[in-house]
C-alpha positions in Angstrom: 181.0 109.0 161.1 179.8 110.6 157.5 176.0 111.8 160.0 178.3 113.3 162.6 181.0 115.0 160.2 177.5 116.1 158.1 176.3 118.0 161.3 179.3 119.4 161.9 179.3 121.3 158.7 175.9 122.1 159.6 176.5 123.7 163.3 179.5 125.6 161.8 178.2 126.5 158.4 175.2 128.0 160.8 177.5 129.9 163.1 180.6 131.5 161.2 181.2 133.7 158.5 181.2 132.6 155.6 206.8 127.6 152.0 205.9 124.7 150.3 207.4 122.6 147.4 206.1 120.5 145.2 206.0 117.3 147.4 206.5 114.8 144.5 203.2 115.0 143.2 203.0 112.5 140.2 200.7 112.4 137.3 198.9 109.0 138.9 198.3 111.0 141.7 197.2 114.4 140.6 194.6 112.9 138.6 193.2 110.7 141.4 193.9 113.8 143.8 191.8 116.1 141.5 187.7 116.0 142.5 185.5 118.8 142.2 186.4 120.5 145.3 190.7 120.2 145.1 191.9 121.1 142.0 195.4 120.6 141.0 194.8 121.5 137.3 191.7 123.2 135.1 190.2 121.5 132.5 190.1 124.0 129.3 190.8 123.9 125.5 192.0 127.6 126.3 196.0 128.3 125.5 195.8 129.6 129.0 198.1 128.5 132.3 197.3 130.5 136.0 200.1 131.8 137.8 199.1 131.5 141.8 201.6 133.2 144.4 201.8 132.4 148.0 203.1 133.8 151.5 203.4 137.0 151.0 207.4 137.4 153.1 208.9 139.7 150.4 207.5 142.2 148.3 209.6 144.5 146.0 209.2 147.2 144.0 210.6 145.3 140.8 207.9 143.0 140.9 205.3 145.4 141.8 206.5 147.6 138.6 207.0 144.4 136.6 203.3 142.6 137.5 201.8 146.2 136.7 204.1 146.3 133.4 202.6 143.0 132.4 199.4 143.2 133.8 199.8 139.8 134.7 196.3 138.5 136.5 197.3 136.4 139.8 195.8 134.5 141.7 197.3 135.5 144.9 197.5 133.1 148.7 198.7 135.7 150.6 198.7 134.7 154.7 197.2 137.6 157.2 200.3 139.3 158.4 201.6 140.1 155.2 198.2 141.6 153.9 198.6 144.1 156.7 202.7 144.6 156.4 202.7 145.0 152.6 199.0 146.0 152.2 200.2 148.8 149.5 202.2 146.9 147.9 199.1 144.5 147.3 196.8 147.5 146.6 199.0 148.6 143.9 198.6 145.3 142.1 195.1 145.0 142.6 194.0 144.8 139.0 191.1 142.7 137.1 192.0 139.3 136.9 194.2 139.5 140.5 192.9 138.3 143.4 193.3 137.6 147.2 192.6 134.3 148.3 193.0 132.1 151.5 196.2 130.7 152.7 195.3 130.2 156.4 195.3 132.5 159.2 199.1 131.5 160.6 200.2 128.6 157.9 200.2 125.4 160.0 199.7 122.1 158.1 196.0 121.5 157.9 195.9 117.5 158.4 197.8 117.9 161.5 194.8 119.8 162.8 191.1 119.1 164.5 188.5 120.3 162.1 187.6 122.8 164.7 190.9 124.1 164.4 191.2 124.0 160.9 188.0 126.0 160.5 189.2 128.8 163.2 192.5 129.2 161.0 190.4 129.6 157.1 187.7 131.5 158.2 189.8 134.2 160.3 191.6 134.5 157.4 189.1 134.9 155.3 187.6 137.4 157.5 191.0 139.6 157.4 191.3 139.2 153.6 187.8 140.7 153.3 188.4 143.1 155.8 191.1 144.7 153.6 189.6 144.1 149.9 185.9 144.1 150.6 185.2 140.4 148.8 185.4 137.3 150.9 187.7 134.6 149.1 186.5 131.7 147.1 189.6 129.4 146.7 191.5 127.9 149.7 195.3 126.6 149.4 196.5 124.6 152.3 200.3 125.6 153.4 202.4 122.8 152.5 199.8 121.1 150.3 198.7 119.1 153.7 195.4 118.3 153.8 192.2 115.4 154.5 188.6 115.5 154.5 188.0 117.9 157.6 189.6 120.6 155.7 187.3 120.1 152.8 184.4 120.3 155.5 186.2 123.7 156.9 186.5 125.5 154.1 183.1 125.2 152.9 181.8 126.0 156.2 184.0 129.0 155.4 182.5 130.0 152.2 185.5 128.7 150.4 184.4 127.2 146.6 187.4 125.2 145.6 190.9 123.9 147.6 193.2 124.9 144.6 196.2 123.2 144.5 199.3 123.0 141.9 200.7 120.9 139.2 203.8 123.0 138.7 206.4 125.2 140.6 208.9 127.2 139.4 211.5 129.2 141.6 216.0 129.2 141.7 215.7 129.5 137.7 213.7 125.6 137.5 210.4 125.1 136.5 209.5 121.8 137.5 205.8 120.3 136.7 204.5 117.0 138.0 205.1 114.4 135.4 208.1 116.0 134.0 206.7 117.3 131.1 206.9 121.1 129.6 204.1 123.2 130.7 200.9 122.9 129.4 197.3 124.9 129.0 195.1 124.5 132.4 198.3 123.6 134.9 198.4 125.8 138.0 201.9 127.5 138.2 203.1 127.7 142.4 205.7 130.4 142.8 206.2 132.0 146.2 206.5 135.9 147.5 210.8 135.5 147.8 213.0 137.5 147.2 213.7 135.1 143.5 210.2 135.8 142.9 210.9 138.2 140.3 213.4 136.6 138.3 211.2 133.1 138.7 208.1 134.8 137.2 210.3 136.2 134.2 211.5 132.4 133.7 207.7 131.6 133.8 206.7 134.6 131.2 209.0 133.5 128.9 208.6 130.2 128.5 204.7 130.0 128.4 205.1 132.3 125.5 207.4 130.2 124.1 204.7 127.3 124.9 202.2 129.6 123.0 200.2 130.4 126.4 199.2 133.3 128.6 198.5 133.6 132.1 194.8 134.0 133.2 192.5 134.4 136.2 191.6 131.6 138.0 188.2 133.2 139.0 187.3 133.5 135.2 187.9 129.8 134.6 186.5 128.2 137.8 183.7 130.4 138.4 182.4 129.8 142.0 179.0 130.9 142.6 179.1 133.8 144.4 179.6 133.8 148.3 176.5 134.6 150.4 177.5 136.2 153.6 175.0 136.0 156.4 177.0 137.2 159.5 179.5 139.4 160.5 180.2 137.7 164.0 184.1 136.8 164.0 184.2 135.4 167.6 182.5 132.1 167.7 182.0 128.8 169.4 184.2 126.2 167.4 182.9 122.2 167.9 185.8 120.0 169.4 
């Protein structure tokens, strides 16, 4: 099974381009969860957190004004569609430090999917993302938090460096972290592109200042080698 998942990754590695909640994720199993390809929180003596933003349904001009304000770096899992609807929107707040990763091409939940069909869904979507910022993405989040070893396999056929999940979420005025405990330097803040979003990331702001932390970019802290892109083809023959 491990030769013929292997030469899978091979054959697809060789022929493509490079609304969630926290589902009761507990300490135990964040730490056993967290290899060094999914990462649910970074490892740093820095007084740093990393705010990460997915979806991509509503976009307003309060958070666009209040992001530039702050010059808040996100790490951003925007799907397809809403790249193009809100592109800019997403242009506007296209600053050092923010970036556009992958979400999936149409949000299904990965581990309900072949590994044929879970590489069609990351790399298309990587493909759009880089059609409309010019850089390929290097972090993966799977909608829903849903996913096994095929979509490991996927995304790095994809050119994806890291499947980053979350430790905490915060939206409706709670801020909720796995464990229970008040924030802390390294977790991986989930908020979502709703219309609360503005108010949630204000609750977030204040209290990691309280906490004596500041958001920062993922990309700085992670630091995938960069992706190599050997093809341009976008219509390919996907194993079954």
């Amino acid at each position: 099974m491990a030769r013929r998942r292997f030469s899978a990754f091979l054959a697809l590695s060789a022929s493509l381009i490079t609304l969630s909640t926290l589902v009761n994720i507990s300490v135990v199993e964040a730490k056993s969860s967290n290899s060094d390809f999914v990462i649910y929180h970074v490892q740093t003596k820095d007084p740093v957190v990393f705010i990460t933003i997915d979806d991509g349904s509503v976009v307003t001009d309060g958070l666009v004004h209040l992001l530039l304000k702050k010059n808040i770096p996100v790490t951003n899992f925007v799907l397809s569609e809403p790249l193009k609807t809100h592109w800019k929107a997403f242009h506007l707040i296209r600053r050092p430090g923010t970036t556009f990763e992958n979400h999936s091409e149409t949000h299904p939940l990965m581990g309900n999917l072949s590994l044929a069909a879970q590489t069609k869904e990351i790399c298309r979507a990587s493909n759009h993302a880089r059609g409309m910022y010019k850089k390929l993405p290097v972090f993966f989040r799977p909608p829903g938090g849903s996913h096994n070893s095929n979509t490991e396999i996927a995304s790095k056929a994809c050119g994806i460096k890291k499947i980053v999940m979350w430790n905490v979420e915060a939206d409706q005025g709670k801020i909720v972290r796995a464990g229970g405990s008040p924030i802390q330097r390294g977790d991986i803040i989930l908020l979502h592109y709703l219309h609360s979003l503005e108010s949630s990331l204000k609750l977030v702001l204040a209290e990691i200042k309280k906490l004596g932390l500041r958001p920062a970019s993922l990309r700085d802290y992670l630091d995938p080698a960069p992706v190599v892109v050997t093809t341009t083809t976008t219509t390919t023959t996907l194993p079954q």
